[in-house]
C-alpha positions, 0 to 999 in steps of 0.5 A, a space after each residue: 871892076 865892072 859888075 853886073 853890067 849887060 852889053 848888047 849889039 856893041 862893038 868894042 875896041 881894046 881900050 874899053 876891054 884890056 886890063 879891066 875886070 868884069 864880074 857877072 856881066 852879059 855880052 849879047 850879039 857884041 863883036 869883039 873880033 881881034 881886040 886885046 884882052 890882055 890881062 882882063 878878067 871875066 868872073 861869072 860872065 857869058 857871052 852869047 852870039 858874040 864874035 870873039 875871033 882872033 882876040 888876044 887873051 895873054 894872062 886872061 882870066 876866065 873864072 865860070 864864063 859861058 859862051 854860046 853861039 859864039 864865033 870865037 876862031 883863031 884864039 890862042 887860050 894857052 897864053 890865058 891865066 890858068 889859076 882857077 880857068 874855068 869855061 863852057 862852050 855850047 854851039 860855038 866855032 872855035 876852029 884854028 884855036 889852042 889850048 895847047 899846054 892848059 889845064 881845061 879839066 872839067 870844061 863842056 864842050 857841046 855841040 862846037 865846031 873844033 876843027 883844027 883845034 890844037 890839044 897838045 899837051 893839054 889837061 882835058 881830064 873830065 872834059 866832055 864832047 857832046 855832039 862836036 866836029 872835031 875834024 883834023 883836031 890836034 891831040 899830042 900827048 893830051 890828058 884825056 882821063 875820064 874824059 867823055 866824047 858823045 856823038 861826035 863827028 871826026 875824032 882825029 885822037 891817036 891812041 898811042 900819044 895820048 892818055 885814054 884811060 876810063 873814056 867814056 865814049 858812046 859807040 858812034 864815036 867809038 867806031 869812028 875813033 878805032 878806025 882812026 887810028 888804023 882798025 877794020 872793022 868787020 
């Protein structure tokens, strides 16, 4: 197990990374871009002005990790460890990632790019969207129970196929979510 460690301006290959566990380590403008994560667990990390795009993250851990101004696209988390998954995301890009089938109740999403990010059948209960493009995002039968969406640009969500209920959504968000989905407003 690696503690308390502080990476800066490192790039990494999949050797230093898979199969290790990290626990209250900081990773400051690393790139980490398509390396194998597999297996590897992050405890109380974070992970600022890193590039994390395209990296495997099959059985992964993630327990109170932070990710801020990260490029982190392509990334398929639903292949992640999902017991105690726990992570924020704050002026990152996602785009072209998944959380297809994860349970990621309770996660903050603040100011992201998410574009084309796919939520299908995703447990999003308590997630909270603030100030987030959520252009031609995927939402198929996602649990969005008081969920909260904030400022938000692009909110591509079908009422139909989805669970709504006790949303909180601020109006901005809310006119542009109804005419989504087929409403006039007048």
């Amino acid at each position: 197990m690696i503690l308390d460690a502080h990476y800066k301006n490192k790039t990494f290959t999949e050797f230093e990374l898979c199969n290790k566990q990290f626990e209250n380590c900081d990773f400051d403008d690393c790139n980490l871009e398509g390396i194998n994560l597999n297996q590897s667990g992050f405890v109380e990390c974070t992970f600022t002005n890193c590039n994390l795009s395209n990296v495997q993250v099959e059985q992964t851990s993630f327990k109170d990790v932070a990710f801020a101004h990260c490029k982190m696209m392509g990334i398929n988390f639903g292949n992640c460890n999902n017991f105690m998954l726990q992570f924020s995301f704050a002026h990152s890009n996602l785009s072209y990632s998944s959380f297809e089938n994860l349970d990621i109740k309770n996660t903050n999403f603040v100011n992201c790019i998410l574009e084309q990010l796919d939520y299908t059948q995703a447990n999003c209960k308590q997630v909270t969207w603030d100030s987030c493009n959520l252009r031609n995002s995927i939402f198929q039968e996602t649990q969005l129970q008081e969920s909260s969406i904030f400022n938000c640009t692009q909110i591509p969500i079908p009422i139909k196929n989805n669970f709504l209920k006790n949303v909180k959504i601020d109006s901005h968000s809310a006119l542009q979510l109804l005419a989504a989905n087929g409403f006039v407003l007048v």
